[in-house]
C-alpha positions in Angstrom: 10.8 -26.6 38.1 12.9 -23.6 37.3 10.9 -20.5 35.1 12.5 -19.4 31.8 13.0 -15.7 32.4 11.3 -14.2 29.1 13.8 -11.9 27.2 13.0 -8.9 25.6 15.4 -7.9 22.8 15.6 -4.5 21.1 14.8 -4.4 17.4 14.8 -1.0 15.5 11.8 0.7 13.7 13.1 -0.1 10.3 14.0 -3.7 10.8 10.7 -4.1 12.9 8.5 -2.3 10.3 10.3 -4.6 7.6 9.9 -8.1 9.5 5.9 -6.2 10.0 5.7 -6.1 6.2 6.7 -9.3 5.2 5.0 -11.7 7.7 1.3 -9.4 7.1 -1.1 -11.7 6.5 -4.1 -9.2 7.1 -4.8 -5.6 7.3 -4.5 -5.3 11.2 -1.0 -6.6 10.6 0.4 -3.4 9.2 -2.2 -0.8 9.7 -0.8 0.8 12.6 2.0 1.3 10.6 -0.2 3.7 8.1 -1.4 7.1 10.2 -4.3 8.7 8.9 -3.9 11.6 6.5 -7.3 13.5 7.9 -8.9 12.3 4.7 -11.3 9.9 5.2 -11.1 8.6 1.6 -7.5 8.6 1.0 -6.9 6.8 3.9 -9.8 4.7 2.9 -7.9 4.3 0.1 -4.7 3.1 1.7 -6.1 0.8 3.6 -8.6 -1.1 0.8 -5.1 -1.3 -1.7 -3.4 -3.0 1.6 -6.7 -5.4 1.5 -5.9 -6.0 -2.0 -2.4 -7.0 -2.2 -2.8 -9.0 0.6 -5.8 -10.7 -0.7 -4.0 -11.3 -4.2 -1.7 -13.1 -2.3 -4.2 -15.4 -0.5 -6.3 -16.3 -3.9 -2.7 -17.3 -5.9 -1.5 -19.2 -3.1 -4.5 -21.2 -2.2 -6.8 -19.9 -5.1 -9.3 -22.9 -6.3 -8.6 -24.1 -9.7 -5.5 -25.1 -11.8 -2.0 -22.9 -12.2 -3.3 -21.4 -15.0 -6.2 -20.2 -13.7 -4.6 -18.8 -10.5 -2.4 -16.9 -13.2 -5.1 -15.3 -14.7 -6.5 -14.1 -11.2 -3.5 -13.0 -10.3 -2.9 -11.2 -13.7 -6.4 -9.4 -13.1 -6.0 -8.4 -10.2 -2.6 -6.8 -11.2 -5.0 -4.8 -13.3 -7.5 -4.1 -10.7 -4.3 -2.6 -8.5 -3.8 -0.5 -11.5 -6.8 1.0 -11.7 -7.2 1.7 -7.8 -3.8 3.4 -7.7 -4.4 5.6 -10.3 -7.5 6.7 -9.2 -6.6 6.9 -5.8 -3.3 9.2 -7.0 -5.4 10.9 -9.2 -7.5 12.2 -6.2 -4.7 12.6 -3.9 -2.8 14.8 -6.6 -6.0 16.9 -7.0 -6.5 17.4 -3.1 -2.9 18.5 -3.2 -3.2 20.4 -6.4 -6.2 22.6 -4.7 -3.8 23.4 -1.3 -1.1 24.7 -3.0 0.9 21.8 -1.6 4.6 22.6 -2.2 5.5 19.1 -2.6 2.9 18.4 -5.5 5.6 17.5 -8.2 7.6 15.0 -5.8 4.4 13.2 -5.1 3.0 13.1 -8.5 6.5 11.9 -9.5 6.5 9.2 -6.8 3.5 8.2 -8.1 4.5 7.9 -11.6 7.6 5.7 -10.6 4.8 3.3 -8.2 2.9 2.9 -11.3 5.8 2.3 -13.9 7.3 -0.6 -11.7 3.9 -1.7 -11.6 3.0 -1.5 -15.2 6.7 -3.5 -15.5 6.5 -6.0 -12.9 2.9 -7.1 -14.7 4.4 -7.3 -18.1 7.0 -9.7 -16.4 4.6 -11.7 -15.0 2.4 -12.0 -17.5 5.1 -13.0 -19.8 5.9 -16.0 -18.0 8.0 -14.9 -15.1 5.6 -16.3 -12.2 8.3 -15.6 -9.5 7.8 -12.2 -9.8 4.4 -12.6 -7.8 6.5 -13.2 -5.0 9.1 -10.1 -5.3 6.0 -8.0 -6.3 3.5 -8.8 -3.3 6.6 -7.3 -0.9 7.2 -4.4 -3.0 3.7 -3.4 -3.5 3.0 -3.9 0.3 6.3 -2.7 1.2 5.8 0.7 -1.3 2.1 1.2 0.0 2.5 1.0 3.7 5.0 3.7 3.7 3.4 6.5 1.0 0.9 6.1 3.7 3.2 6.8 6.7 6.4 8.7 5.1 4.4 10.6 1.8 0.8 11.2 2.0 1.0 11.8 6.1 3.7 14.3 5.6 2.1 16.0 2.5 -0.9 16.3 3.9 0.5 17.8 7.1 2.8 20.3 5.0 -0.3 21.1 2.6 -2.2 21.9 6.0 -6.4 22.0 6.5 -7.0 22.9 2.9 -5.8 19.7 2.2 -8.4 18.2 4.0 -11.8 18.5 2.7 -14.8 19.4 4.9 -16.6 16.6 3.7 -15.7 13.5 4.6 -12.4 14.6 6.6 -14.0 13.6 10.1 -12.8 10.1 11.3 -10.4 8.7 8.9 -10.5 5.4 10.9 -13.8 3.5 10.3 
């Protein structure tokens, strides 16, 4: 009986990092995609808004209780995502704020936009447009896993140590 010869095809980062995104069913799916900051709690952060979205998913999908009721969870935790990202910018913004970080204003802005489309997407939603749960999941996912990699690494970086507080700073992974 002849052996299939396994093939190995070349796939680049963005399309991998994409197909990463869309398939993650748990953290561990796309948390190597997220480097640490140096700041325990921001990446903390990162990673517990990941849990969320991917959670949120879970509970509307196979969530007990009737469609209206998976709504509603679905609805609140919309809400619950609100109020962790705005926190967690608010921190991250101050951190920033306190280095001297030169790119301050493009990350405050990027975080205005994140919670705009959010604030928008829920209004959607909660006005009746239930496929927006879908196109929103990927977004959110999609927009979080990469202010992790592409913003809050590089800030961080370009802010230098002052960026990092002492307290807290060692071992950003748990």
């Amino acid at each position: 009986m002849a052996e299939k010869a396994l093939r190995i095809v070349s796939i680049d980062t963005g399309s991998f990092r994409r197909w990463a995104v869309e398939t993650a069913r748990i953290l561990g799916d796309v948390e190597f995609l997220m480097p640490a900051t140096g700041v325990a709690e921001l990446d903390r952060d990162h990673r517990g808004f990941v849990r969320a979205v991917l959670d949120m998913e879970a509970d509307f999908d196979g969530g007990e209780g009737s469609g209206k009721e998976a709504v509603d969870r679905f609805a609140d935790a919309l809400d619950k995502l609100a109020r962790q990202a705005g926190e967690h910018f608010t921190r991250e913004e101050a951190l920033l704020s306190a280095a001297g970080s030169p790119k301050l204003a493009a990350h405050a802005r990027e975080h205005q936009e994140f919670m705009d489309t959010l604030h928008r997407q829920a209004e959607l939603f909660r006005n009746g447009r239930l496929n927006v749960a879908r196109r929103l999941r990927g977004r959110l996912l999609s927009w979080w896993v990469d202010h992790a990699a592409r913003v809050a690494a590089e800030d961080f970086s370009a802010a230098g140590s002052e960026a990092r507080p002492a307290v807290g700073a060692q071992g950003a992974r748990p």
